[in-house]
C-alpha positions as CSV (number, residue, x, y, z in Angstrom):
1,X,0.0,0.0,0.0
2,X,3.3,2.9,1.1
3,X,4.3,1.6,-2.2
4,X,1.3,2.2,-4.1
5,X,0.6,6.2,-2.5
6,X,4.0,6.5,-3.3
7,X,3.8,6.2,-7.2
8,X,0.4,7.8,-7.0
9,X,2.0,11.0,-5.4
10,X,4.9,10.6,-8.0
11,X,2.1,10.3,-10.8
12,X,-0.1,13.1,-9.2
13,X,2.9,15.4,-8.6
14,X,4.8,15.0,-12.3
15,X,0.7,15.8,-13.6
16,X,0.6,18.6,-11.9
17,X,4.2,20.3,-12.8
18,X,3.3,19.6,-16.5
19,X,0.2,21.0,-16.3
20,X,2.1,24.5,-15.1
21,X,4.3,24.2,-17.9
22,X,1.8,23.6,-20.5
23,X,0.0,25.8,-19.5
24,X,2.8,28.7,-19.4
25,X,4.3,27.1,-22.7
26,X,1.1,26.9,-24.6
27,X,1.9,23.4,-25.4
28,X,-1.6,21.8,-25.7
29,X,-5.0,23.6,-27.5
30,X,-7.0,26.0,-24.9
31,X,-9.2,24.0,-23.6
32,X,-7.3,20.8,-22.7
33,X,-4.7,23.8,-21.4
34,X,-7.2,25.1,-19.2
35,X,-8.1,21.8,-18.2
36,X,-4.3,20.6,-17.0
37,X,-4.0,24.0,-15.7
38,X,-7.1,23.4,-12.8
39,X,-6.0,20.2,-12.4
40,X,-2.2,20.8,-12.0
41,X,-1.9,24.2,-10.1
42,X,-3.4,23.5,-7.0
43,X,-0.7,20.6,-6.1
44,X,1.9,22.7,-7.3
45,X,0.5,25.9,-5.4
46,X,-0.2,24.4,-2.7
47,X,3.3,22.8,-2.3
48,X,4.8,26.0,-2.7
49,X,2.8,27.7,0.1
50,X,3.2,25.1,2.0
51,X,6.9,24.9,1.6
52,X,7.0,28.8,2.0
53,X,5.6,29.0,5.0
54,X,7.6,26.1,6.6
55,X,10.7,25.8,5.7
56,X,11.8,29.1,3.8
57,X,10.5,31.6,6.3
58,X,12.8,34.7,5.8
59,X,12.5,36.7,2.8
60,X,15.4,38.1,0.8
61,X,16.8,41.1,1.8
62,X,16.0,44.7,0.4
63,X,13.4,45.2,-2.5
64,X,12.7,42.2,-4.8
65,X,14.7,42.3,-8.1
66,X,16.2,45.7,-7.3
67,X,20.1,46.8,-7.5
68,X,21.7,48.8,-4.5
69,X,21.1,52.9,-4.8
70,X,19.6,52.2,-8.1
71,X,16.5,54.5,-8.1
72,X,13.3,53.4,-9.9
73,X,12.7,56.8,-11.4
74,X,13.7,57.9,-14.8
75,X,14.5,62.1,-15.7
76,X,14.4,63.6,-19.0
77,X,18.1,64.4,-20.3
78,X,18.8,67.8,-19.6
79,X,20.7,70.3,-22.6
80,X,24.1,69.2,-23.8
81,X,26.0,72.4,-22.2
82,X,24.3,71.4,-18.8
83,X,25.2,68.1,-19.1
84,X,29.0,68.7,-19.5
85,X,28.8,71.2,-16.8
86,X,26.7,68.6,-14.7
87,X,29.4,65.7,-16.3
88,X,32.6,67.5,-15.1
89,X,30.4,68.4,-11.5
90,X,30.2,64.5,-11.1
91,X,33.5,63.4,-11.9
92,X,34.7,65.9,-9.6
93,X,32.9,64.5,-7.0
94,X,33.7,61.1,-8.1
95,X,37.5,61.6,-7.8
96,X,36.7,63.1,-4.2
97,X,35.1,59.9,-3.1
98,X,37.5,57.9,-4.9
99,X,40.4,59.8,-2.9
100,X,38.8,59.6,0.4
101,X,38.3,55.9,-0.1
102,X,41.8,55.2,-1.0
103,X,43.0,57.0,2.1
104,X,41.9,54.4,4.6
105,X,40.9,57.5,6.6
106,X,39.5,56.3,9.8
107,X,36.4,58.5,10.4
108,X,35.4,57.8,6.7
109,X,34.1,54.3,7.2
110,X,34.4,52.0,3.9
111,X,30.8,51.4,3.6
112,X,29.9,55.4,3.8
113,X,32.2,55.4,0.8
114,X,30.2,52.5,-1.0
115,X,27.4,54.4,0.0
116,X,28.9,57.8,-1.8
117,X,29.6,56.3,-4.8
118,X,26.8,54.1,-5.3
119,X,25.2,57.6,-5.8
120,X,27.3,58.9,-7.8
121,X,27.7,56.4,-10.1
122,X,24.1,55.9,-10.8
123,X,24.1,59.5,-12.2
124,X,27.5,59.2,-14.2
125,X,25.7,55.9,-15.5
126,X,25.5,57.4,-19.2
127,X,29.6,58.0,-18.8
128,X,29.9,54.5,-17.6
129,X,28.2,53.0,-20.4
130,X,29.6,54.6,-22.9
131,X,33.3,54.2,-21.9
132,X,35.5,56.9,-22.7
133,X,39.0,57.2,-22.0
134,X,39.2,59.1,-18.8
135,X,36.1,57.0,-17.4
136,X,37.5,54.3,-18.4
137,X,40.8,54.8,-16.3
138,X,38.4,55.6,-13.4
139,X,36.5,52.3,-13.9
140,X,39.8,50.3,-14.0
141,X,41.4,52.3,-10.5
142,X,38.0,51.9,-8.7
143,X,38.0,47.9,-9.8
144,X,41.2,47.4,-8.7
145,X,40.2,48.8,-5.5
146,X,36.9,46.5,-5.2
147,X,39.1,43.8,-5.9
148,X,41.8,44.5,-3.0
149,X,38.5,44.5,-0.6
150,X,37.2,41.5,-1.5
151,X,39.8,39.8,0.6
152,X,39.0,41.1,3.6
153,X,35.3,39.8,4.6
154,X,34.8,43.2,6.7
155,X,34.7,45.2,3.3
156,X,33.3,42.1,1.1
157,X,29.8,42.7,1.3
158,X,29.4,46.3,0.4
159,X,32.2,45.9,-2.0
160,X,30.0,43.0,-3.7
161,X,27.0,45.6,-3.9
162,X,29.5,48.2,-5.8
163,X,30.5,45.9,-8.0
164,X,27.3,44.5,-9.2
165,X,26.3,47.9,-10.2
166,X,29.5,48.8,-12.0
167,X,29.2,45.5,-14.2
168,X,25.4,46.7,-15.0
169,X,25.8,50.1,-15.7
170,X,29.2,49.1,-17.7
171,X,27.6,46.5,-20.0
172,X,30.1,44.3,-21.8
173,X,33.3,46.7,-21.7
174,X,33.1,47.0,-17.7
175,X,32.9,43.0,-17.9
176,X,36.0,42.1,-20.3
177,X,37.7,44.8,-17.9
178,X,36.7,43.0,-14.5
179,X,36.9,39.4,-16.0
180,X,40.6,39.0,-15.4
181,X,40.7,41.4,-11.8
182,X,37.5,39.9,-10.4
183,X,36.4,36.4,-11.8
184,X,38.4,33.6,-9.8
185,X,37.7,35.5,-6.5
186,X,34.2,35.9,-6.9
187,X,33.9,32.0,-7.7
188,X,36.0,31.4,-4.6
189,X,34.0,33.5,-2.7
190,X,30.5,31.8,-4.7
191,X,31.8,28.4,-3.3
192,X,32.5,29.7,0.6
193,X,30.0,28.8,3.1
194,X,31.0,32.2,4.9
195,X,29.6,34.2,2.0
196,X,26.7,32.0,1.9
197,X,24.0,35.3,2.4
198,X,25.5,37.4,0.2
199,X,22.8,37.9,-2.0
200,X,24.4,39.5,-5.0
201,X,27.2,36.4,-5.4
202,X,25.5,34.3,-7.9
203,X,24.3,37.1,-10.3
204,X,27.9,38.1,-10.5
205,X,29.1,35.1,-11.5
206,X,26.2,35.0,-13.9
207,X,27.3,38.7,-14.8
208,X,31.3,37.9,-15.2
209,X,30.1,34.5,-17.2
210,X,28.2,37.0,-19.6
211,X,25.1,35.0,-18.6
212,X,25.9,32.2,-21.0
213,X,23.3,29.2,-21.2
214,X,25.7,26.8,-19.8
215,X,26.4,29.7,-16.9
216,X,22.6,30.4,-16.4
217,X,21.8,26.5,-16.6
218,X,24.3,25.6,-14.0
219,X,23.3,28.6,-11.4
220,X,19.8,27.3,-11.8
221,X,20.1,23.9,-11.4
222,X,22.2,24.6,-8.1
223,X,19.8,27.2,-6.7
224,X,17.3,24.2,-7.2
225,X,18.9,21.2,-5.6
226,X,22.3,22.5,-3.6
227,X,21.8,25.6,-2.3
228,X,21.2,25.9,1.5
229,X,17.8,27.8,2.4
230,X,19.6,31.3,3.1
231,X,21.3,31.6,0.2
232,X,18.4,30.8,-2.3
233,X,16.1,33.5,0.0
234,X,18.7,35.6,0.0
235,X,19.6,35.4,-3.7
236,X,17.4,33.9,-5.9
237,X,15.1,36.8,-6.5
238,X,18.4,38.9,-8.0
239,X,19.7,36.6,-10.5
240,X,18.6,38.7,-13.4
241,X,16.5,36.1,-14.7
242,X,13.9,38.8,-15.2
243,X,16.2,39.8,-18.6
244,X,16.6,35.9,-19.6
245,X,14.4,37.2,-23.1
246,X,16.5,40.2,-23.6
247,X,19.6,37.2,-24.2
248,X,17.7,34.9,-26.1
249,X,17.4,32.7,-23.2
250,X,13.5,32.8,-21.8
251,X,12.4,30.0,-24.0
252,X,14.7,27.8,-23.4
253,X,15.1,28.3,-19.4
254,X,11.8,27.4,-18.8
255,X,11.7,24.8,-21.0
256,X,14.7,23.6,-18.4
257,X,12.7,24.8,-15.5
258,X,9.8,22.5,-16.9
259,X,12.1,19.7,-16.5
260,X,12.9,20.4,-13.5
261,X,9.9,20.5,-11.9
262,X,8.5,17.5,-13.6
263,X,11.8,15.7,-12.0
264,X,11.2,16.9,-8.6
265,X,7.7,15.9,-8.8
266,X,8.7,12.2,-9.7
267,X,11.0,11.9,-6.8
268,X,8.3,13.8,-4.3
269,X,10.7,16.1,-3.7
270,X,8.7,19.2,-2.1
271,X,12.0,21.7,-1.8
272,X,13.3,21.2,-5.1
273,X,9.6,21.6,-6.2
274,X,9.1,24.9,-5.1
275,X,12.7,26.4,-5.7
276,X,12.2,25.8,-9.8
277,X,8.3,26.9,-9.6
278,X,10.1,29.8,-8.1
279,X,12.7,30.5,-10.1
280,X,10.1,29.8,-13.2
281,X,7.8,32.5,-12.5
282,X,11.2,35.0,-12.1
283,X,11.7,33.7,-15.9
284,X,9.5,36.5,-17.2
């Protein structure tokens, strides 16, 4: 009899992650969808509250999805003579900040100078992106810098939140520039249990791996089945998977998701279940 509830809650479970996938996919007609769809979600759902309110009771920190000091609103460009007035106003207090930093200055704690510059850098975001020589220099001094303090786990974390905003605002050039600085420490730090609630780890491996499929796969599949409970609260909701269709990705990461889920609901695994419905619905 266990043995028989056991392959009927394999059987019942697998339906029901299908049914979200096809469902999501548009894999079957609309009404058979709709049908799979009442019959499915409510095991998965229902796994995924219960597994929510259980076992995964702390939330990740901060605001769902959204980078350190990056502000949601947007303001219209101003004139080009105000911006260079406004340009050379920034950079001056960029090389300020960058000076006090430098100077291991005791009353000028490191994370007030994160704090500084994570400001700063969000309005010289147009200068960063497009990567002219002197910002470049900047980039590469203030990198260097990020990279020293990565070492020391007293200046890790808000180093981590810098950097995660350089290598967005910086787009490819910030990344070929931090690849060979940054890369083999943040993977060392990715795979130490000290770091293990630093939420901004695995999408900077993602970022530093230019989100390749076999980078994005990997991440996923270890958010699903290896990671321990604080890192995947702490991180999984700022992997970036949000911009999967913007890299040609979306399709095919949920198709993987999919297969996930179906495999988890074979082996009754509940966690693993509700990680990759998770992670799914982030896949946007």
């Amino acid at each position: 009899m266990k043995r028989a509830a056991r392959i009927g809650g394999a059987i019942s479970a697998s339906v029901g992650c299908l049914s979200v996938c096809a469902y999501s996919l548009d894999a079957l007609p609309a009404p058979l969808n709709s049908l799979l769809l009442g019959g499915g979600v409510g095991l998965v759902a229902a796994t995924a509250l219960r597994l929510k309110r259980k076992s995964e009771v702390s939330g990740p920190l901060g605001e769902v999805g959204v980078l350190p000091g990056v502000p949601e609103e947007k303001f219209a460009l101003p004139s080009e003579p105000s911006r260079a007035v406004e340009r050379q106003k920034l950079l001056k207090q960029y090389d300020r900040v960058y000076a006090q930093m430098i100077s291991r200055e005791e009353d000028y704690s490191w994370s007030e100078a994160i704090d500084d510059m994570k400001a700063i850098l969000y309005d010289l975001a147009p200068e960063v992106k497009a990567w002219t020589g002197d910002t470049r220099i900047r980039m590469y001094m203030l990198l260097k810098e990020l990279a020293w303090k990565l070492d020391n786990p007293a200046t890790a974390r808000p180093s981590l939140e810098l950097l995660v905003l350089v290598l967005s605002r910086g787009g490819r050039n910030a990344l070929e520039m931090a690849r060979p600085l940054l890369r083999e420490k943040i993977l060392k730090m990715y795979h130490d249990p000290h770091y293990e609630r630093e939420r901004f780890l695995p999408r900077l491996v993602l970022l530093l791996d230019d989100y390749s499929q076999d980078a994005v796969e990997r991440i996923a599949k270890e958010a699903i089945h290896a990671w321990g409970t604080e890192r995947f609260m702490a991180s999984s909701a700022y992997l970036g998977f949000e911009d999967l269709e913007e890299r040609g990705l979306r399709t095919h990461m949920r198709g993987m998701l999919c297969s996930e889920l179906s495999r988890a609901g074979v082996d009754l695994d509940n966690s693993a279940s509700y990680r990759a419905l998770e992670l799914y619905h982030a896949v946007r």
